[in-house]
C-alpha positions in Angstrom: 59.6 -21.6 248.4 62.2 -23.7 246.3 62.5 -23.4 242.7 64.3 -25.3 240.3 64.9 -23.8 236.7 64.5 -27.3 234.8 66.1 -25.8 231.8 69.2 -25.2 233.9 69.2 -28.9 235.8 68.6 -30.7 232.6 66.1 -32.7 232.9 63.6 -33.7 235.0 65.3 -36.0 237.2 68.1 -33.9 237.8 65.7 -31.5 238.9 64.6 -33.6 241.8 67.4 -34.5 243.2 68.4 -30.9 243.2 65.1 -30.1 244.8 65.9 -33.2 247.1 68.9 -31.6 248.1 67.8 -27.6 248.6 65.0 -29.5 251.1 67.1 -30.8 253.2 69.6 -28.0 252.9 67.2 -25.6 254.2 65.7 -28.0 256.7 62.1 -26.8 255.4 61.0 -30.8 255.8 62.4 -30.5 259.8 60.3 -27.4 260.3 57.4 -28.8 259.3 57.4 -31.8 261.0 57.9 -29.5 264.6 55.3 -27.4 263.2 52.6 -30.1 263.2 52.5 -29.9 266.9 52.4 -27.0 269.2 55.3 -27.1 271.8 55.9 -24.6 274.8 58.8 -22.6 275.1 59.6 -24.1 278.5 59.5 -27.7 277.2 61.8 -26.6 274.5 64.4 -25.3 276.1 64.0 -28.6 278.5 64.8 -30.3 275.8 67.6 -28.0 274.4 68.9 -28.9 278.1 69.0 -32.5 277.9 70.8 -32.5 275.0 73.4 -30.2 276.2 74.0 -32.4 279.3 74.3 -35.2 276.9 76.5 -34.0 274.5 78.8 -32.7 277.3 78.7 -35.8 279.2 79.9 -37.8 275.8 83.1 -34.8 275.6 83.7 -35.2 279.1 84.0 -39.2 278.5 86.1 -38.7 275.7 88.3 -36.5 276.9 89.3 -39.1 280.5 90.1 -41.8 277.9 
C-alpha cells in the first residue's frame, strides 16, 4: 500500500503526482493488469522466450552494421 504524507508534499496536487509516480515506480498498476487473468507458467516463460529471441536478434543486427 502507498502512502503519501500530504503535510509533507504540500498540497493536494503534489500529492498525486507523487502518488502517480510511486505507482509506476513500484509497477503495482502492471501487476494488476497481469493479475486480471490467470496465465500458466509454461505460456509465461513462452513468452519470456520470444522476447529473448527478439531482443537478441535486434543486438545481433546492431552489432553487423
Amino acid at each position: 500500500m502507498l502512502l503519501i504524507d500530504i503535510k509533507k508534499s504540500g498540497g493536494i496536487e503534489r500529492a498525486l503526482k507523487e502518488l502517480k509516480r510511486k505507482f509506476i515506480k513500484t509497477g503495482q498498476l502492471k501487476e494488476l493488469r497481469e493479475r486480471q487473468e490467470f496465465v500458466k507458467g509454461s505460456v509465461k516463460r513462452r513468452e519470456q522466450l520470444k522476447k529473448a529471441k527478439y531482443k537478441q536478434k535486434l543486438k545481433d543486427q546492431d552489432s553487423n552494421d
